[in-house]
C-alpha positions as CSV (number, residue, x, y, z in Angstrom):
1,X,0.0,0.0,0.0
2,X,1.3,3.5,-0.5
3,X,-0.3,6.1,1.8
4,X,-0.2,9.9,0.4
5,X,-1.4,12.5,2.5
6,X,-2.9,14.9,0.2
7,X,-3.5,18.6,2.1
8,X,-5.9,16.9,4.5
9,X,-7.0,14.2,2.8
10,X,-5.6,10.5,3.4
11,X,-4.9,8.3,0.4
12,X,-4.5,5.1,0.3
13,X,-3.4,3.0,-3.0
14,X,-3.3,-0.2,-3.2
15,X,-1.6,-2.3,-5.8
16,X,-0.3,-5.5,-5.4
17,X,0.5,-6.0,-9.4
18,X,-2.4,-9.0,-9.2
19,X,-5.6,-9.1,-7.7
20,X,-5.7,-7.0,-4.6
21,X,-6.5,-9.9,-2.6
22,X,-7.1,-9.6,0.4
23,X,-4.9,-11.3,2.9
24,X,-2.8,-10.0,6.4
25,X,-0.6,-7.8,5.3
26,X,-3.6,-6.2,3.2
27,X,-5.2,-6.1,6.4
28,X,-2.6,-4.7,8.3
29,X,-2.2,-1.6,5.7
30,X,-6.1,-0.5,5.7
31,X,-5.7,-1.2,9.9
32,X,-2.9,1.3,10.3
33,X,-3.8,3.7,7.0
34,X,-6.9,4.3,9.0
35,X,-5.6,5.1,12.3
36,X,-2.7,7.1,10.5
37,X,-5.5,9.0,9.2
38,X,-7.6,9.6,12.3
39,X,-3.6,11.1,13.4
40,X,-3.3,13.7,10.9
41,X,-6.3,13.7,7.7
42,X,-10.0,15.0,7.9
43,X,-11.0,12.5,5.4
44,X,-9.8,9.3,4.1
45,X,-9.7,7.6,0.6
46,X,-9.2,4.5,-0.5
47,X,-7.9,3.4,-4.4
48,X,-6.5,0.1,-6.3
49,X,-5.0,-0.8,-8.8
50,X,-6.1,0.0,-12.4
51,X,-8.7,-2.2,-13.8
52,X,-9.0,-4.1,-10.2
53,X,-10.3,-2.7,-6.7
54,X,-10.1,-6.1,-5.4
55,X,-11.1,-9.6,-6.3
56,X,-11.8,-10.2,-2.6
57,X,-10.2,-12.3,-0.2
58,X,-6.8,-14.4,-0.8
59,X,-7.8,-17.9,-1.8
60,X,-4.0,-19.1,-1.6
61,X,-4.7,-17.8,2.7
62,X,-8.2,-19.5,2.5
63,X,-6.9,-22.9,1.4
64,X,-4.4,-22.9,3.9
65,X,-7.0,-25.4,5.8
66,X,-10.0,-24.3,8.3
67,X,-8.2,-22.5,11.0
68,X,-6.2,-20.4,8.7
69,X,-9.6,-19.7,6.8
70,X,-11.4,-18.8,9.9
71,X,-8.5,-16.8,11.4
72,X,-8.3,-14.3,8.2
73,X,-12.1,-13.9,7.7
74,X,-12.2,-13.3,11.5
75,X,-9.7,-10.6,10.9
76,X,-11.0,-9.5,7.5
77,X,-15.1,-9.0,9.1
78,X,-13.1,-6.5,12.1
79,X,-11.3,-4.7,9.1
80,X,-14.8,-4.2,7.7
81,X,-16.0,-3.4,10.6
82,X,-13.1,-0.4,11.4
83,X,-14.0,1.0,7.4
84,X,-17.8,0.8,8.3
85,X,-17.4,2.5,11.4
86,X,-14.3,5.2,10.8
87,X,-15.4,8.5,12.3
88,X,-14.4,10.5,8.8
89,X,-15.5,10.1,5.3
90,X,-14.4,7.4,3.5
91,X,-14.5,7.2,-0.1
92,X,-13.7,4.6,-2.2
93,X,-12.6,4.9,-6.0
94,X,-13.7,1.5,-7.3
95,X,-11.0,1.3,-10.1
96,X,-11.6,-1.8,-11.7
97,X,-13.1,-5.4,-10.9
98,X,-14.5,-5.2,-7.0
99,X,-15.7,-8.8,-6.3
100,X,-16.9,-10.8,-3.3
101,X,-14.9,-9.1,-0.2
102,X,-13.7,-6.3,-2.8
103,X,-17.5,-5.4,-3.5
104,X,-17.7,-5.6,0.1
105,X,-15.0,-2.9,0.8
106,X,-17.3,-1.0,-1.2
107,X,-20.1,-1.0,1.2
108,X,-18.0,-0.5,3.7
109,X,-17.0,2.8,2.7
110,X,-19.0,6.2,2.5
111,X,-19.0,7.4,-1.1
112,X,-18.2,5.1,-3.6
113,X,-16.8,6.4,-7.4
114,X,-16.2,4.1,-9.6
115,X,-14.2,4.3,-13.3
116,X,-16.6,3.5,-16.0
117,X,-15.4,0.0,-17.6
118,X,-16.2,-3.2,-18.4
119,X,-16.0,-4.1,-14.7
120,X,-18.1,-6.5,-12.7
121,X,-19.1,-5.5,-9.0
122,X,-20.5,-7.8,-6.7
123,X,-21.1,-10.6,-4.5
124,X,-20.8,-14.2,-6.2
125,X,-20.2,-15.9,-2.9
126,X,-23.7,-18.1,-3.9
127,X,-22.1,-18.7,-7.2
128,X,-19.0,-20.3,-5.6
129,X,-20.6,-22.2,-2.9
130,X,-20.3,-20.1,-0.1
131,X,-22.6,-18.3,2.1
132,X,-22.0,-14.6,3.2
133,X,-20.8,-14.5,6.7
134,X,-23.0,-12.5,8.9
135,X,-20.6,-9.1,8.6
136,X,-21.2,-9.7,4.5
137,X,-24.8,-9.6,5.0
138,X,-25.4,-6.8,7.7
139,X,-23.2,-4.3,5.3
140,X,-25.9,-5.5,2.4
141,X,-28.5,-4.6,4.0
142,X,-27.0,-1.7,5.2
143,X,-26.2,-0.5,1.7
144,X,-27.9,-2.5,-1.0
145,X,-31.3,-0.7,-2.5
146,X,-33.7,-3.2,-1.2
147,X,-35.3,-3.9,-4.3
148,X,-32.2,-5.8,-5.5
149,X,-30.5,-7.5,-2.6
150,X,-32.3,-11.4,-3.9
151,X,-30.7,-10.6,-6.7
152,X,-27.2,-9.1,-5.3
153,X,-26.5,-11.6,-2.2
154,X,-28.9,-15.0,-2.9
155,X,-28.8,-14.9,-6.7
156,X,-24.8,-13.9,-7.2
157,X,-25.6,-11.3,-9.6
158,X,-23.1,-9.3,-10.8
159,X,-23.1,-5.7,-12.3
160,X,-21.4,-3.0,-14.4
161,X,-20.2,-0.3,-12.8
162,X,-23.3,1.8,-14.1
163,X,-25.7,-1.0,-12.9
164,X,-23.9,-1.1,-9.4
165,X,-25.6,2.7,-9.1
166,X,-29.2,1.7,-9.2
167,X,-28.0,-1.3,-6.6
168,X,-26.1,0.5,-4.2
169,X,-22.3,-0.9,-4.4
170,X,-21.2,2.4,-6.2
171,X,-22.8,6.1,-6.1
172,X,-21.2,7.8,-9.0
173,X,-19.0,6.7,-12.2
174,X,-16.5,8.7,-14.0
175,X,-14.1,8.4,-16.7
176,X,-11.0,6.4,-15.6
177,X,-8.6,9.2,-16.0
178,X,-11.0,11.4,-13.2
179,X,-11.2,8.9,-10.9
180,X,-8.8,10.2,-8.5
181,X,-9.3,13.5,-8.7
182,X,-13.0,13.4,-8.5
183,X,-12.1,10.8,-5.3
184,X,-10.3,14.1,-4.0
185,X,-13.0,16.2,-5.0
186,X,-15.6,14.3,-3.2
187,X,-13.4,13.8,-0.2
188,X,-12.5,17.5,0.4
189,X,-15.7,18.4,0.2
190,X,-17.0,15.6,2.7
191,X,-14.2,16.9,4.9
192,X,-15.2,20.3,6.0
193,X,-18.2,19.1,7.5
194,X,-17.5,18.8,11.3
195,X,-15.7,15.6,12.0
196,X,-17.4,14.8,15.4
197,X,-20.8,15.4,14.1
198,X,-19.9,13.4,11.1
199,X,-18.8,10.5,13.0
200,X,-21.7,10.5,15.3
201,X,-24.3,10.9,13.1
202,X,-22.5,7.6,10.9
203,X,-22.6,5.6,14.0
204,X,-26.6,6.4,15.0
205,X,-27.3,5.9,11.5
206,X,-25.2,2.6,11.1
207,X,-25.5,1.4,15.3
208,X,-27.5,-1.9,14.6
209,X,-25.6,-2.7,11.9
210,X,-22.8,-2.4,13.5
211,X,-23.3,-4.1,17.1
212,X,-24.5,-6.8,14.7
213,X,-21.5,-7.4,13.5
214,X,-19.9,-7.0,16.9
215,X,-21.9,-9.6,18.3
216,X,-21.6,-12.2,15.3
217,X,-17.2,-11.6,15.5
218,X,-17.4,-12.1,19.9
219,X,-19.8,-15.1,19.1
């Protein structure tokens, strides 16, 4: 990850020349990014690489055997959590492919842009045989128009980047070469808005949700 600070606005870029899976260290660098931010930014913003946001968690982690699985979705659903719940904006420039954990990222985040493309957003957990651990489904129905969440979390659908508006994965799309500026845009706007109010009125808005997922990671 590289971590800019841009006047008062934290960005964090992630490119790990593949996927942008996400494994420990990935972890690790949206863990401390965050708190870096809380340190120094108003507002925080959160990029990969071109043509791929993130294709989810590492499967090379997950087939390490159960307790390897279990130990990096445990620490992947309190990542989540820490993005869902950060006290200053977060946007999210959906550069690419966002899939399965990536799309969840996504819904973790505040304001999501995305770069118009042939892209696919979404959850294909059902597709793959897996079922959406109850972190996965709290931040759906936190964020997914309800209309489509059959469709989004049971039925695997997956959309373009212009379909993922109606949805609810991505708020706006822009050309590709934009993205990051219209990120910073967005996010100095979002930042001059009092940062305690801000936060407080995220966490009364998002407090079931989010003792939800507290309980489901003690349990």
């Amino acid at each position: 990850m590289n971590y800019e600070l841009n006047n008062d606005i934290a960005v964090l870029h992630f490119d790990d020349g593949k996927a942008n899976a996400i494994g420990h260290e990935f972890i690790d660098n949206i863990e401390q990014g965050l708190k870096q931010a809380e340190q120094e930014a108003k507002a925080v913003i959160i990029l990969g690489k071109e043509k791929m946001f993130s294709a989810g968690f590492d499967l090379t982690e997950i087939n390490n055997g159960p307790a390897a699985s279990k130990a990096l979705i445990d620490r992947g659903a309190k990542m989540l959590l820490q993005l869902f719940s950060h006290p200053q904006p977060v946007v999210a420039g959906c550069t690419g492919h966002a899939i399965a954990a990536g799309a969840l990222l996504l819904l973790a985040a505040d304001t999501r842009l995305s770069a118009a493309g042939s892209y696919k957003i979404g959850l294909n957990e059902t597709a793959i045989g897996l079922t959406l651990p109850t972190f996965g489904i709290e931040l759906a129905h936190a964020r997914l128009a309800k209309r489509h969440i059959t469709a989004a979390v049971i039925q695997a659908q997956l959309y373009s980047p212009t379909e993922a508006v109606d949805v609810g994965f991505i708020d706006e799309v822009v050309d590709q070469k934009n993205l990051q500026a219209a990120c910073i845009k967005t996010a100095s706007q979002l930042s001059e808005l009092p940062t305690a109010t801000y936060a407080a009125m995220k966490y009364k808005l998002r407090k079931t949700h989010i003792n939800r997922i507290k309980q489901s990671i003690t349990a």
